[in-house]
Backbone as CSV, one residue per row, in Angstrom:
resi,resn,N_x,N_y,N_z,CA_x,CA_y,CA_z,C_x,C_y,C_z
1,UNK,0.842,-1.187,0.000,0.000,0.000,0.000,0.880,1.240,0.000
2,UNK,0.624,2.294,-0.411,1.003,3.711,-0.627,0.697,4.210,0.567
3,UNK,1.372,5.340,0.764,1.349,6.333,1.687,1.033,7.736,1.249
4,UNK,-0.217,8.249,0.767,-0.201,9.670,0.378,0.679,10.695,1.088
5,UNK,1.049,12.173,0.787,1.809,13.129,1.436,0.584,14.590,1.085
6,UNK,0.842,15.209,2.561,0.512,16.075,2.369,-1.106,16.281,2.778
7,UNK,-1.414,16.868,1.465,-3.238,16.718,1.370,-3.766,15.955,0.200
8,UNK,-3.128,14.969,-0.174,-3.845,13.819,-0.910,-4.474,12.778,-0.307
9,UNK,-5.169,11.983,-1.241,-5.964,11.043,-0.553,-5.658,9.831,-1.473
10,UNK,-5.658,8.273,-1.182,-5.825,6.979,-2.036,-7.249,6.756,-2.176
11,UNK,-7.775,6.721,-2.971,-10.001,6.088,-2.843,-9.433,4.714,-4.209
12,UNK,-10.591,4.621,-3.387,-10.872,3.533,-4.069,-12.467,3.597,-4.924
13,UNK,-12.967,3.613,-6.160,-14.026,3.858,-7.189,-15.012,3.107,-6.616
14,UNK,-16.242,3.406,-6.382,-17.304,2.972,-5.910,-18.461,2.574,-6.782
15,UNK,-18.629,1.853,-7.666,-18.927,1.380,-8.471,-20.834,0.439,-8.273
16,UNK,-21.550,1.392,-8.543,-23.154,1.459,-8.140,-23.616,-0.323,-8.869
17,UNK,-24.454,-1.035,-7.897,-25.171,-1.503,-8.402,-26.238,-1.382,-9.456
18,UNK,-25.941,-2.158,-10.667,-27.375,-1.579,-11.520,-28.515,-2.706,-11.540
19,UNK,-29.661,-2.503,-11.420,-30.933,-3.123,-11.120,-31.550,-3.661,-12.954
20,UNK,-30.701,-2.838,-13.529,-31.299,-3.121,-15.129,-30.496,-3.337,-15.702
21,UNK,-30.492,-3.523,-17.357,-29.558,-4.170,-18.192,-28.856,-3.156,-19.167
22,UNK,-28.697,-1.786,-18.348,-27.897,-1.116,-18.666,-26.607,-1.218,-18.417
23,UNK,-25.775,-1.188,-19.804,-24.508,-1.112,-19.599,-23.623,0.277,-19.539
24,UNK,-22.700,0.132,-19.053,-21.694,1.264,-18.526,-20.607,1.086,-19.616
25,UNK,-20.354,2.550,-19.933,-19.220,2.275,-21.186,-18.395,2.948,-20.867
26,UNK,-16.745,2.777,-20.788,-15.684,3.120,-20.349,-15.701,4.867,-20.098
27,UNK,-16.629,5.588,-20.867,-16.238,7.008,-20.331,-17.047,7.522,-19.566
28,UNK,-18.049,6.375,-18.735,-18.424,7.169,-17.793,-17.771,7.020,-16.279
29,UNK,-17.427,7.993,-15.894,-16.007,8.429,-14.606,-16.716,8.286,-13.359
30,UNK,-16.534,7.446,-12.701,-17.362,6.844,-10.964,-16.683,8.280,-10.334
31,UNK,-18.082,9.152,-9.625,-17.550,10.166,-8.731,-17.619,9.716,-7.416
32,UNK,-18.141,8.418,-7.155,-18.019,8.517,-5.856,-16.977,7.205,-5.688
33,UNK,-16.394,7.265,-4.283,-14.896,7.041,-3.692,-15.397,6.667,-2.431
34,UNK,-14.567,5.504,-2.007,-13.939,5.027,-0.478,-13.131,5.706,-0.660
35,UNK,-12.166,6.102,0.900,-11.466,6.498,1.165,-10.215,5.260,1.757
36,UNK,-9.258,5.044,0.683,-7.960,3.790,1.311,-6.848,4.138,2.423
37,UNK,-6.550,5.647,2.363,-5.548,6.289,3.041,-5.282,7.571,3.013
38,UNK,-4.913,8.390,3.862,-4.947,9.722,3.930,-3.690,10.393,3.950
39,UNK,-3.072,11.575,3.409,-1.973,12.895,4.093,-2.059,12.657,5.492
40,UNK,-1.199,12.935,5.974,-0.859,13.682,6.960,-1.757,15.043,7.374
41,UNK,-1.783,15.622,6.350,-2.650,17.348,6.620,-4.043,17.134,5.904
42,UNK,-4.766,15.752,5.782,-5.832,15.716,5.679,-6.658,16.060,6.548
43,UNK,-7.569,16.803,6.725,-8.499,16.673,7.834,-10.241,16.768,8.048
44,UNK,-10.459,16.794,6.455,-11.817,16.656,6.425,-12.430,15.230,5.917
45,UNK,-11.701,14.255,6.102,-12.138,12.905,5.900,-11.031,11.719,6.492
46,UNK,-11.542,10.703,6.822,-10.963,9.208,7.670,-11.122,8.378,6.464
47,UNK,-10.109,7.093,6.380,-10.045,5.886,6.386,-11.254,5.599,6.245
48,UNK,-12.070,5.308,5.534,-13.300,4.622,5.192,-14.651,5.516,4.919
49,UNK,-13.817,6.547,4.740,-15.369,7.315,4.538,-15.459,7.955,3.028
50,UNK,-16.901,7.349,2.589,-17.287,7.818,1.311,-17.685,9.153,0.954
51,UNK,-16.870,9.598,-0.120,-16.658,10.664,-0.808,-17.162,11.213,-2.079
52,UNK,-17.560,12.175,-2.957,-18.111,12.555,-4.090,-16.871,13.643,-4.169
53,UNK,-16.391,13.132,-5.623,-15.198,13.942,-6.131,-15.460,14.529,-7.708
54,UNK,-14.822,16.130,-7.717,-15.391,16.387,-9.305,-14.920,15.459,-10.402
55,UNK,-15.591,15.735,-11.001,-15.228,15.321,-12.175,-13.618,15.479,-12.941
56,UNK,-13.011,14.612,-13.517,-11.445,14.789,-13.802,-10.492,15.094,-12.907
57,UNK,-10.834,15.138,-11.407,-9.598,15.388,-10.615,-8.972,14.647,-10.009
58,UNK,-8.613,13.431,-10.577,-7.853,12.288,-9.831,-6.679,12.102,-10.788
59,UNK,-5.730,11.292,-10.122,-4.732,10.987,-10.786,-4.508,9.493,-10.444
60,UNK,-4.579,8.898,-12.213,-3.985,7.149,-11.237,-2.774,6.547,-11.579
61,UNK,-2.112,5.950,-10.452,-0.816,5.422,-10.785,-1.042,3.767,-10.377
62,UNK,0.190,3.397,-11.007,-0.075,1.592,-10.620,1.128,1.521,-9.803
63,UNK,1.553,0.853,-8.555,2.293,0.555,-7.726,2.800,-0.818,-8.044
64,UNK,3.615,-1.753,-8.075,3.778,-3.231,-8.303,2.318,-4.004,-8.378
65,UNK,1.968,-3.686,-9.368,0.950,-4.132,-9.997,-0.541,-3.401,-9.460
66,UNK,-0.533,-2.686,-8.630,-1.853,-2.586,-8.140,-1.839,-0.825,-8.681
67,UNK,-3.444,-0.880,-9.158,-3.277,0.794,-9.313,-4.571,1.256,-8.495
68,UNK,-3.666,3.005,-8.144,-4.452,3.577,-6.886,-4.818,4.540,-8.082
69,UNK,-5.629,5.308,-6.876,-6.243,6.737,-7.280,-5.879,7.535,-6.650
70,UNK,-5.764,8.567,-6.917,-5.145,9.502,-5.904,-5.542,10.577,-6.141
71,UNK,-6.103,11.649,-5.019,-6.793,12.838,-5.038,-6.139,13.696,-4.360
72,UNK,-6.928,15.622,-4.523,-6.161,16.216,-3.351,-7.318,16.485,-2.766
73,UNK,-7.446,17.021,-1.199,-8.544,17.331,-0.394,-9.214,18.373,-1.211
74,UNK,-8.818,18.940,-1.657,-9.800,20.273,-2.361,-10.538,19.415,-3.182
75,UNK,-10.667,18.896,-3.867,-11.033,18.111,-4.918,-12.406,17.160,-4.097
76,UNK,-12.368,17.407,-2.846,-13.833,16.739,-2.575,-14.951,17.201,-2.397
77,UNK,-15.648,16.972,-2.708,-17.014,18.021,-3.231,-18.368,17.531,-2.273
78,UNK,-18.119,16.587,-1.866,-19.441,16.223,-0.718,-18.480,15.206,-0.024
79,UNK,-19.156,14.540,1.160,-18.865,13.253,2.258,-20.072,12.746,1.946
80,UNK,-20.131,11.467,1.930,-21.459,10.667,2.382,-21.803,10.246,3.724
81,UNK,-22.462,11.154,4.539,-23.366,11.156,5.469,-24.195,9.878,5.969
């Protein structure tokens, strides 16, 4: 696992159940996020709490095989309550 710095965040894509036989086609962008790990100078969200992020503001990298997401705190636009 990664260690964000700063005011970034790791999420993880939260990916909605669909009830119908609609399909999802690669350009539509999951805004909502778990939260995997936090900055240091994070302070408006924990380790497990779901997030709504704009649109295009993530960045993803792959680590030895695994790829994260990675955000900055500004970039969160609601908590899920």
């Amino acid at each position: 696992m990664l260690q964000p710095l700063d005011k970034r965040i790791i999420v993880k894509a939260i990916i909605p159940e669909k009830k119908s036989s609609v399909i999802i086609t690669k350009d539509e962008t999951p805004l909502s996020f778990e939260v995997l790990a936090i900055g240091d100078e994070v302070k408006k969200v924990n380790v497990g709490d779901k997030i709504l992020l704009a649109s295009f503001s993530t960045s993803e990298v792959t680590y030895e095989g695994i790829k994260y997401t990675i955000v900055n705190e500004t970039n969160i636009i609601a908590k899920v309550v």
